[in-house]
C-alpha positions in Angstrom: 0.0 0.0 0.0 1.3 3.3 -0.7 2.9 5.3 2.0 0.7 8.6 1.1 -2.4 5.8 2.0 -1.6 5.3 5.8 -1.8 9.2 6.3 -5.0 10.7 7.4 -5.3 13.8 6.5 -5.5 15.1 10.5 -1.9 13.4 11.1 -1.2 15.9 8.0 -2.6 18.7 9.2 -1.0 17.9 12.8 2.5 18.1 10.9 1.9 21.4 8.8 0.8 22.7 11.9 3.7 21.6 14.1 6.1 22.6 11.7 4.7 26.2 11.8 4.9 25.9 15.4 8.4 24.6 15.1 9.7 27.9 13.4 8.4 30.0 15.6 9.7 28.8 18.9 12.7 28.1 17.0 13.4 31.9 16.4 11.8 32.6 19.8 13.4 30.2 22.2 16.6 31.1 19.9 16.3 34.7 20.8 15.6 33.7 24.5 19.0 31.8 24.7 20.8 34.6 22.8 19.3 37.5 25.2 20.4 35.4 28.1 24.0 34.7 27.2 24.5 38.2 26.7 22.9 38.7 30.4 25.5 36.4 31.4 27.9 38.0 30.3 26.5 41.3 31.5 26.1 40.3 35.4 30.2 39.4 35.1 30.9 42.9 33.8 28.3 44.4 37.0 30.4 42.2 39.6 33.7 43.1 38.6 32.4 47.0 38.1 31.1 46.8 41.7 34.1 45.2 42.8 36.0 48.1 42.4 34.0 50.1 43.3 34.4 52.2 47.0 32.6 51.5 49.5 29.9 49.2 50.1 29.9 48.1 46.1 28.6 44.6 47.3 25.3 46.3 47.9 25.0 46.6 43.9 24.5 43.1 42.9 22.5 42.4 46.0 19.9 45.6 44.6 20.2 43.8 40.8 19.1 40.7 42.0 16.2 41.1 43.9 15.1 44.2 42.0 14.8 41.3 39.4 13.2 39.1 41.3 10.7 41.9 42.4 9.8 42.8 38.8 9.4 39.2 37.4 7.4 38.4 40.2 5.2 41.8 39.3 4.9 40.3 35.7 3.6 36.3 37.7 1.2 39.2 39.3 -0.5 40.0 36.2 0.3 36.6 34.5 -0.5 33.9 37.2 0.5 31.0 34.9 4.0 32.6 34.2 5.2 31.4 37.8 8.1 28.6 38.1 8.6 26.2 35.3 5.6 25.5 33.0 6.4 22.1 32.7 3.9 20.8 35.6 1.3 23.1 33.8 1.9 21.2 29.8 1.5 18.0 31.6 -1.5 19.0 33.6 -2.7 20.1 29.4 -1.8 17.3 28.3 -3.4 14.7 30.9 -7.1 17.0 30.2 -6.8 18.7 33.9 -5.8 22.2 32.7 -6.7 24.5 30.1 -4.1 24.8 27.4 -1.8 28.2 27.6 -3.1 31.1 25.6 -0.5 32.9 24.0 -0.5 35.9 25.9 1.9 33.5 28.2 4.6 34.1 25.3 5.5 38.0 26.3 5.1 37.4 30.2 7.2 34.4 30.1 9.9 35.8 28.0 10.3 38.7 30.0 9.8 37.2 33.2 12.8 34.3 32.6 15.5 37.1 31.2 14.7 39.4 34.2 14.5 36.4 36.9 17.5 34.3 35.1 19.5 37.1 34.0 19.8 39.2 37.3 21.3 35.8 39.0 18.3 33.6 40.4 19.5 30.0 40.3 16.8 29.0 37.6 17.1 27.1 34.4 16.0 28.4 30.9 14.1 25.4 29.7 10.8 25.8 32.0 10.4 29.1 30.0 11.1 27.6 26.8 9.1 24.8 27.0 6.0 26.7 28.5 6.7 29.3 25.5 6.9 26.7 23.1 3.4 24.7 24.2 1.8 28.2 24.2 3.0 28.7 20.3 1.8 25.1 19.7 -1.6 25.7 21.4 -2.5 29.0 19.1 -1.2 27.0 16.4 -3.5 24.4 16.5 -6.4 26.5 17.4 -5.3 28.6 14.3 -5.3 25.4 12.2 -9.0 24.2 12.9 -7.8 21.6 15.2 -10.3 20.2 17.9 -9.6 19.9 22.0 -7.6 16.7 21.7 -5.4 17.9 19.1 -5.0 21.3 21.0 -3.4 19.5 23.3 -1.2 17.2 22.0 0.3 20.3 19.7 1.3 22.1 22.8 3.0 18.6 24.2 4.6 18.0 20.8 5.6 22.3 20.2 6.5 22.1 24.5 9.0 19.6 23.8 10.2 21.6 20.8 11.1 23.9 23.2 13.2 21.9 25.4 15.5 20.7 22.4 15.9 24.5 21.8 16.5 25.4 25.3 19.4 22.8 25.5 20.3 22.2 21.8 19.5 18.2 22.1 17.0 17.6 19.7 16.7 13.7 20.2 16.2 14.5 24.1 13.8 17.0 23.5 11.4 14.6 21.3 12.0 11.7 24.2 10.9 14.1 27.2 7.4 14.4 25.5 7.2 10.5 25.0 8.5 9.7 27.9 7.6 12.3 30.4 4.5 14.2 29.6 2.9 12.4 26.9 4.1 8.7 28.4 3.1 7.4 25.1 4.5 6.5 21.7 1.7 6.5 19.0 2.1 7.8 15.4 -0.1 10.6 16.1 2.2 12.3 19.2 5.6 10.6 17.5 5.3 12.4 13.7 4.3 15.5 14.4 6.8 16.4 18.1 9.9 15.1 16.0 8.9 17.1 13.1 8.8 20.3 15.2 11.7 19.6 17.3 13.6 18.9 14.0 12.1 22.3 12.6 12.5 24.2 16.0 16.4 23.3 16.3 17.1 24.0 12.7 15.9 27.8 13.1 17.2 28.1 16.6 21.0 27.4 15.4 20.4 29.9 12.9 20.3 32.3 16.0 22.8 30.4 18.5 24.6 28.2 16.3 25.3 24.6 15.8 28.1 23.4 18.3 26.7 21.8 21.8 26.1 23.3 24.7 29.0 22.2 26.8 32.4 21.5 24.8 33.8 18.2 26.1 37.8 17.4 25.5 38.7 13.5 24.7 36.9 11.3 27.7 38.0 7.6 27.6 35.5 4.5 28.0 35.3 3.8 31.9 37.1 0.4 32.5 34.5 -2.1 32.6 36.1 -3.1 36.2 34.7 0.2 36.9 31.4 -0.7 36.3 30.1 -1.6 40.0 31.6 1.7 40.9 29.4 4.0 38.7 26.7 1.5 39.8 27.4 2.5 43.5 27.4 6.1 42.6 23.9 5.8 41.1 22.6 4.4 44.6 23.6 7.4 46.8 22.6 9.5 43.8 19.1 8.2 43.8 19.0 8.5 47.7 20.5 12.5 47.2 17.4 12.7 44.4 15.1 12.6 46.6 16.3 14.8 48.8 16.7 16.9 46.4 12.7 17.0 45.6 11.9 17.0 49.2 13.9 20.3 49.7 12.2 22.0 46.6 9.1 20.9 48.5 9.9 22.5 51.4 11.2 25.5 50.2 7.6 26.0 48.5 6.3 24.8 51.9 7.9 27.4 54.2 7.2 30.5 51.9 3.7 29.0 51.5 3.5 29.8 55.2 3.6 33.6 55.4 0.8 34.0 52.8 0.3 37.5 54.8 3.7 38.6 53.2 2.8 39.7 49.5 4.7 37.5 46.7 6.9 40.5 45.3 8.2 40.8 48.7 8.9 37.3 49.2 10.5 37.3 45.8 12.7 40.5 46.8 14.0 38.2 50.0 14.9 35.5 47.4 16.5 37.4 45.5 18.6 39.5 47.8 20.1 36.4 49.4 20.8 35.1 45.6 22.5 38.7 45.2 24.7 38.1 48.5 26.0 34.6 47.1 26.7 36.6 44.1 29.0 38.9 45.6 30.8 36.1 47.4 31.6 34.0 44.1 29.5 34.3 40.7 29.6 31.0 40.4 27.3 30.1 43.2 24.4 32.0 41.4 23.0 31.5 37.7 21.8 29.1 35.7 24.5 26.8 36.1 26.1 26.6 33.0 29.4 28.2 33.7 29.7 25.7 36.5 28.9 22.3 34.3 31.1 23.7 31.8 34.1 24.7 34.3 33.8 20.5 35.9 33.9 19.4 32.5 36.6 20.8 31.5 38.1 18.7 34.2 40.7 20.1 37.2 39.8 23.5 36.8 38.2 23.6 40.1 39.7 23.0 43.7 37.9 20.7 45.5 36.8 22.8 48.7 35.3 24.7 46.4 33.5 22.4 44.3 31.8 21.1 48.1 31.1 24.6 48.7 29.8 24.6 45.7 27.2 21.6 45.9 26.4 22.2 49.0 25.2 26.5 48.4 23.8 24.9 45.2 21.9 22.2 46.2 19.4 24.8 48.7 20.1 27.9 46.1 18.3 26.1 43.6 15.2 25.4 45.4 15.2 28.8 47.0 15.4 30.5 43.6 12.4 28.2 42.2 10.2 29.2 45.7 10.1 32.8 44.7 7.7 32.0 42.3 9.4 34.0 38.8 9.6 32.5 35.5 12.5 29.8 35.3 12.9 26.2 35.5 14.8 23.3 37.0 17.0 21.3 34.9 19.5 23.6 34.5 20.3 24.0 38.0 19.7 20.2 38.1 22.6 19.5 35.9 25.1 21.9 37.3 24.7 20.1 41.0 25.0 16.5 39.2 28.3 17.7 37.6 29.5 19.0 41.1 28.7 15.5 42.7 30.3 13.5 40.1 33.6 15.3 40.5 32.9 15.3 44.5 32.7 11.0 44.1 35.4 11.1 41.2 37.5 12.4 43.8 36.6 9.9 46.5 36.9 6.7 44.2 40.6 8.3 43.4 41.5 8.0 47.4 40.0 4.3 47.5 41.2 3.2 44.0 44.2 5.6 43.3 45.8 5.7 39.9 42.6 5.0 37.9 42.2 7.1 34.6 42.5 11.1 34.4 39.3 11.3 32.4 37.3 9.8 35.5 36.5 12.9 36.9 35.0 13.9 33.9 33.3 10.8 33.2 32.2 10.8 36.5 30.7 14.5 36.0 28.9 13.5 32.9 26.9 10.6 34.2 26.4 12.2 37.4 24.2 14.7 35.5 22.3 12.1 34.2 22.0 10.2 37.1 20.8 13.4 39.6 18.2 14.1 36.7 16.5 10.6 36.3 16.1 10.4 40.2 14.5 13.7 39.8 12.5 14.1 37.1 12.1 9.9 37.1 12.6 10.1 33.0 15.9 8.4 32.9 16.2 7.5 29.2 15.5 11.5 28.7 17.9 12.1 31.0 20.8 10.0 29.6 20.0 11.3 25.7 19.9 14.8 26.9 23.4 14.8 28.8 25.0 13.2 25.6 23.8 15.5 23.5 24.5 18.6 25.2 28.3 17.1 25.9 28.7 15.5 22.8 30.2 12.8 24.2 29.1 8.9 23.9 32.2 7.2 25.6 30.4 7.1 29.1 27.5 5.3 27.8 27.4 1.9 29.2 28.1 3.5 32.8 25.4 6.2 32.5 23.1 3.6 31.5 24.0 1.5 34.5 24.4 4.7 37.0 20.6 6.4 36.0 18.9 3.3 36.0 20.5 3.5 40.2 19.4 6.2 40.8 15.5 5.8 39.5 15.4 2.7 41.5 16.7 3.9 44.6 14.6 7.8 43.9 11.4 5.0 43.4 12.3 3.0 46.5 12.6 5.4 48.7 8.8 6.7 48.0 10.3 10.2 45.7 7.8 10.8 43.4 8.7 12.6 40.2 9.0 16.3 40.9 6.9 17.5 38.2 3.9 15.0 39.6 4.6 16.4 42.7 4.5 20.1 41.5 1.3 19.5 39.3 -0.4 18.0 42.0 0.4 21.6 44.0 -0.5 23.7 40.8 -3.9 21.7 40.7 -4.2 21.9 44.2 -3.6 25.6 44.7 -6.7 27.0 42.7 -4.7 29.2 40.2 -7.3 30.9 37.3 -7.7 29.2 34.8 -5.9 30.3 31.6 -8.2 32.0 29.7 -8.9 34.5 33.0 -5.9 34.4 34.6 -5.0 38.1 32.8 -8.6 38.8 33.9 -8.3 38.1 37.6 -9.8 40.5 39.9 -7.1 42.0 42.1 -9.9 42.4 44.9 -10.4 38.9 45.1 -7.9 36.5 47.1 -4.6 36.1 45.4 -3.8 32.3 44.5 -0.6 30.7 45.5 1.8 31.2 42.7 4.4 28.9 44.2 3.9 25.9 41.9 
């Protein structure tokens, strides 16, 4: 039978319409990345200026960061569905609990991620993108003719578009919406999310370009002898997963708890005590990516201050996502896996001295992996993501081993999934729904935003 035969013509009109989607969160999530890099690079130029400054010139970068904070939590004011990641909210779509986004989320969560990411809060860009990218696929469809059902499976398939943009992985972006949010692999999801990741990537490297994210020197293939050792690693790391979940809980718990105290305030205390850790080393603030990429390029970090490091990380992160802005999780998530593996590279060097230079970076690859699938509990999302991003395929076998660990040990323990446990909040927490969210009375009481 011919191939033109076994396509409806809705899977066709799913694809045209994805691929439209595609392009523009391509250019859009492209433009996101670009903005922020140059923020980046900005907030290095403001520390050293205020360094030298006389005086109290710490006080500078303390004002930038929670004058940030303030103003992208002003924009979650008038935008309730801007707050935190997004990702909880395109599963919540996807599962027929939520209304999909309207596209007035575009602007608000734009803005709000460059202000909030940009002035130093320890949040990732992908949240944004992928919240931006289910809103573009949403309109889309709606544009197109397309009924509910289709609605939203174009913003799970144009969400995940948005991921491979946010982190240049194009093949992990396709397997977070079959794996995670759509836990499903029919033709109708399949055709039309790799068609707009491929199209979404494409016009994003027009903007950013084509390398990976994080450039990774020569690794060698672990010794297989080293196998149990990896496997060892991904135990503790599933254990340190869940705590990991349980402290981004609480953090949402305990500024939960003075509901009296209005959210731009809260998000002005955030974002002062990100500011501080800013003036006391840049590298304990931010996305993360300058961290990752400073591990991986293996040795170029003392060890004190890679555990100082982990440890300001590992509560910064979770701090950062309680005060509610735009910004997600994975970014910050991946920086604190690559400061672990170099932290148990470095212990397995004391027990087994002499083993191979490249361990430490090995080590720091599939501890990214690792720290994610405990997390997020989408392992094989997890392990394709890190390789693409590093380029590097020579640690397979033991990130394979190591993640599968950790999810066992994250499911053991009785961690669920982060994003369950945040949708569950979101659903929980009676936010408007989308469509009068920008509508909301300000006389009425104010929903939580912390989701």
């Amino acid at each position: 039978m011919p191939v033109s035969k076994n396509l409806s013509p809705g899977l066709v009109r799913l694809c045209i319409v994805a691929a439209v989607a595609g392009v523009i969160i391509g250019f859009v999530g492209g433009a996101f990345r670009w903005c922020l890099s140059h923020l980046d690079r900005w907030r290095v130029d403001m520390l050293d200026w205020a360094d030298t400054l006389p005086g109290p010139g710490w006080l500078i970068p303390i004002g930038v960061t929670a004058a940030g904070a303030v103003i992208a939590a002003m924009i979650v004011h008038v935008m309730p569905l801007a707050s935190g990641s997004g990702i909880q909210h395109v599963e919540a779509v996807q599962r027929g609990e939520a209304d999909p986004p309207p596209l007035l989320l575009l602007p608000a969560k734009f803005v709000g991620g460059l202000i909030a990411i940009g002035a130093g809060l320890v949040l990732g860009r992908e949240g944004p993108t992928v919240h931006m990218g289910a809103a573009v696929g949403a309109a889309a469809a709606r544009k197109g003719g397309l009924d509910d059902d289709d609605v939203r499976q174009m913003q799970t398939s144009v969400g995940g578009a948005g991921l491979a943009v946010a982190f240049n992985a194009p093949i992990g972006g396709a397997l977070f919406v079959l794996e995670e949010v759509a836990k499903s692999v029919r033709m109708r999801i399949v055709v039309p999310t790799l068609i707009a990741v491929a199209v979404a990537v494409a016009c994003a490297r027009l903007v950013i370009g084509d390398g990976s994210d994080f450039h990774v020197g020569t690794v060698d293939t672990p010794s297989i002898v080293l196998l149990p050792v990896f496997i060892v690693f991904g135990l503790i790391t599933g254990a340190m997963g869940g705590v990991y979940n349980r402290v981004i809980l609480g953090a949402l718990d305990l500024v939960a708890r003075f509901s009296h105290v209005p959210a731009v305030v809260k998000a002005g205390i955030a974002g002062a005590i990100i500011g501080a850790l800013l003036v006391i080393d840049p590298l304990t603030a931010g996305g993360g990516d300058t961290v990752a990429q400073k591990v991986l390029d293996g040795g170029g970090l003392a060890l004190p201050l890679v555990a100082a490091l982990f440890l300001i990380r590992f509560v910064a992160g979770p701090l950062s996502y309680a005060a509610a802005t735009p910004g997600g999780l994975f970014a910050p998530l991946l920086a604190v896996g690559a400061l672990w593996g170099m932290l148990f590279a470095a212990l397995t060097d004391v027990v087994l001295p002499g083993q191979q230079p490249s361990l430490t970076v090995a080590m720091a690859i599939v501890g990214m992996s690792a720290l994610f699938g405990a997390v997020v509990r989408a392992p094989v999302t997890g392990v394709v993501l890190v390789m693409e991003m590093t380029a590097t395929t020579t640690v397979t076998v033991p990130m394979l081993a190591a993640t599968a660990a950790a999810v066992l040990v994250a499911q053991l323990v009785g961690s669920p999934p982060i994003y369950d446990s945040l949708r569950e909040r979101m659903l929980a927490s009676a936010v408007p729904s989308p469509t009068t969210a920008a509508s909301t009375d300000d006389d009425g009481p104010e929903p939580d935003r912390n989701t």
